[in-house]
N, C-alpha and C positions, 0 to 999 in steps of 0.2 A: 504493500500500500504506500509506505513513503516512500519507492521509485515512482511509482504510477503518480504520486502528486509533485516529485521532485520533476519528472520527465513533463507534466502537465505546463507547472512552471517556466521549463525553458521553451516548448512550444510556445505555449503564450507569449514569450519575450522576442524570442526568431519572429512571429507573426507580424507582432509590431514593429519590429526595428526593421524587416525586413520591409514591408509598409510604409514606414517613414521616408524611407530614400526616395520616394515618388512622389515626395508632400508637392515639390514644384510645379504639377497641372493638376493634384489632388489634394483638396484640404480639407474639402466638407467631407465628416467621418459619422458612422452608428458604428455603438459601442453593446454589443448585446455582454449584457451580466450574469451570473450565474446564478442570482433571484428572480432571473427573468425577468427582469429592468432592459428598457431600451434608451438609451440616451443620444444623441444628436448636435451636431454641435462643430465647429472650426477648429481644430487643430493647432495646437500652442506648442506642445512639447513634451518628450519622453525620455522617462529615465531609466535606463535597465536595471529592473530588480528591485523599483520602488512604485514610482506611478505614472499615470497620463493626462496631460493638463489639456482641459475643453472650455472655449469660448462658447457659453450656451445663450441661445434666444436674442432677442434684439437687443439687449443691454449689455450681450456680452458678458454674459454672470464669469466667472472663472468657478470652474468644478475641475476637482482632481480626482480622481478616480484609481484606486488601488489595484496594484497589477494582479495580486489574487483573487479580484474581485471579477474581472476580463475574462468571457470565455471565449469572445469572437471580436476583431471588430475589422469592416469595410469602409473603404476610403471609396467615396463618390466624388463624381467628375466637379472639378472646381469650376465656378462660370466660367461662361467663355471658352472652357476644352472643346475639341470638335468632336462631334457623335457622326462625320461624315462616313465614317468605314462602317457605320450600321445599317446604313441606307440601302433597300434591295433598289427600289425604283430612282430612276435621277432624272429629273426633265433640267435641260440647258436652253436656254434663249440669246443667242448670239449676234451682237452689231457688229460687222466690218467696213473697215477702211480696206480697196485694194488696187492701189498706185502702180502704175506701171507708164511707160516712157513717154506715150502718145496720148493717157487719159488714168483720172481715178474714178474708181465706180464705188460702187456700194453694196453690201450684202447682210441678208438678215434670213440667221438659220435658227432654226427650234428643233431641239435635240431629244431623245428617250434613250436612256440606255438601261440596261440589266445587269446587277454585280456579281462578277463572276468570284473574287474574292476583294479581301481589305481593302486593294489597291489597283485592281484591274474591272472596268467595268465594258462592254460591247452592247451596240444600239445601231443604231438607224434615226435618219437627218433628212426635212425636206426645207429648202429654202428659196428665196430668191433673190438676186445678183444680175448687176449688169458689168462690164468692162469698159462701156463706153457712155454716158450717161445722154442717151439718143433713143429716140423709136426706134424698136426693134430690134433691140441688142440685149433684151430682158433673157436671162439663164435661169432654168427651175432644176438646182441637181435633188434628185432623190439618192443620197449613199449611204454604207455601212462602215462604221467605223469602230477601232480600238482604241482605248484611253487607260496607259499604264501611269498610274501617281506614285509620288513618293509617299515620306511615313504619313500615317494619320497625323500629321498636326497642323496646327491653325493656320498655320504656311505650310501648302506643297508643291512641290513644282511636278510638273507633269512632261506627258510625250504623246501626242495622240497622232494616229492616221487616219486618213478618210477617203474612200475609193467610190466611185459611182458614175453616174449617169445623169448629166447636165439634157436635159429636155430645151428645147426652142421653139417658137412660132413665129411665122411667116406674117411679116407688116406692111402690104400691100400698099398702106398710105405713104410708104417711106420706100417702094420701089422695088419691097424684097418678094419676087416669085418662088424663093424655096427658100426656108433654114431647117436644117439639119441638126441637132446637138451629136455631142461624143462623149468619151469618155473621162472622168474627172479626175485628178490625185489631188493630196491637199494633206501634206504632211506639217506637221505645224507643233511646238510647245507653248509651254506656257506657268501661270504660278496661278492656284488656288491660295485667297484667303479667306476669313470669315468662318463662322463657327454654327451649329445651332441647325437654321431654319433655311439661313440665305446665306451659300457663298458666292464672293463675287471673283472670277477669273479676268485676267488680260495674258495676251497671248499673240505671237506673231509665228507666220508662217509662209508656205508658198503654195501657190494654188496654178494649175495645170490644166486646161479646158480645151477639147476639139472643138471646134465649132464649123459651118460651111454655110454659107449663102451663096445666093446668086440673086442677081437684078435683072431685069430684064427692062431694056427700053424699045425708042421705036425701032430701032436697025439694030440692037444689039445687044447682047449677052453678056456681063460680066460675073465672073467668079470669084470668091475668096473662097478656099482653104485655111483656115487658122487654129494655129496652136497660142491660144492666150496663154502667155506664162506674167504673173502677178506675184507680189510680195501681197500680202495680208497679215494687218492686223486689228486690234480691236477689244472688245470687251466681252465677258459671257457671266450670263447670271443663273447659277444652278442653285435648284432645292427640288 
């Protein structure tokens, strides 16, 4: 019996002190007692092999609480920690900027994706995007994309890619008797901040678009073939 209460003793002091090394994004604590008391409360400080000092209630009461008195206690997420790695579903809403030599255009994509794990989530993107800010140069890509993040914390920076199908239509008021879209790439990083409800990303990348018209006049036929190549960047607001 006094091993089992000797050994009970240093478990409960490993728990804690192991627990403590994390105080810096964890400091709201419950302290379950072994009268089955539950207490609650901000984290002040621990002594191995004496007791555990609690900021309790809105006044900040100080309670110290004796280490033989401890049969468990857990350390909850301090405000402001991110609960982003909990999330199965993610919707993203993205503005871009995408400058290139001849013209800057504009794009606004709305994201879904699904968490494959902590750090890795895969979805699908429809948006639309022009290159040249003119009739008839409107792009609708429908693609699939991957988005690997760093650690779960309030800052991550990220690596995503994005592959698909740029859609087009023909603006007969502007001369165009066919457009064609192709195929899209759109590999791009970026840095998640923000914690909670709303994070807000910024993010620069490059973006890749086939595209084809032709015009037709009175005596004549003109063709473009183009590979828009674009720098983008911009903002993205996931929850």
């Amino acid at each position: 019996m006094k091993q089992l209460h000797t050994l009970r003793w240093l478990m409960s002091g490993f728990i804690i002190l192991f627990s403590a090394c994390f105080l810096h994004a964890q400091e709201e604590v419950t302290v379950y007692l072994h009268k089955g008391s539950v207490v609650k409360g901000k984290f002040l400080s621990y002594q191995y092999g004496d007791s555990l000092k609690l900021a309790y209630g809105p006044e900040k009461h100080l309670i110290v609480i004796p280490e033989d008195a401890i049969r468990k206690i857990k350390f909850e997420k301090a405000e402001g920690s991110s609960d982003f790695g909990e999330k199965k579903l993610i919707y993203t809403t993205r503005l871009s900027l995408l400058p290139g030599s001849t013209a800057t255009g504009l794009g606004l994509t709305q994201m879904a994706a699904y968490r494959l794990n902590k750090t890795l989530i895969a979805g699908a993107s429809l948006g639309v995007e022009n290159y040249y800010v003119d009739a008839g140069f409107n792009v609708f890509p429908l693609c699939g994309f991957i988005r690997k993040y760093g650690k779960n914390n309030i800052a991550s920076p990220y690596a995503e890619m994005k592959m698909g199908y740029g859609f087009v239509f023909s603006d007969e008021s502007s001369g165009q008797a066919v457009a064609i879209g192709g195929l899209q790439l759109n590999p791009s990083v970026g840095l998640r901040f923000g914690s909670r409800y709303l994070y807000t990303e910024i993010f620069v990348g490059l973006k890749f678009q086939n595209l084809y018209y032709q015009y037709a006049g009175t005596d004549s036929v003109s063709e473009y073939d183009i590979l828009a190549r674009r720098l983008e960047t911009g903002i993205s607001f996931t929850f």
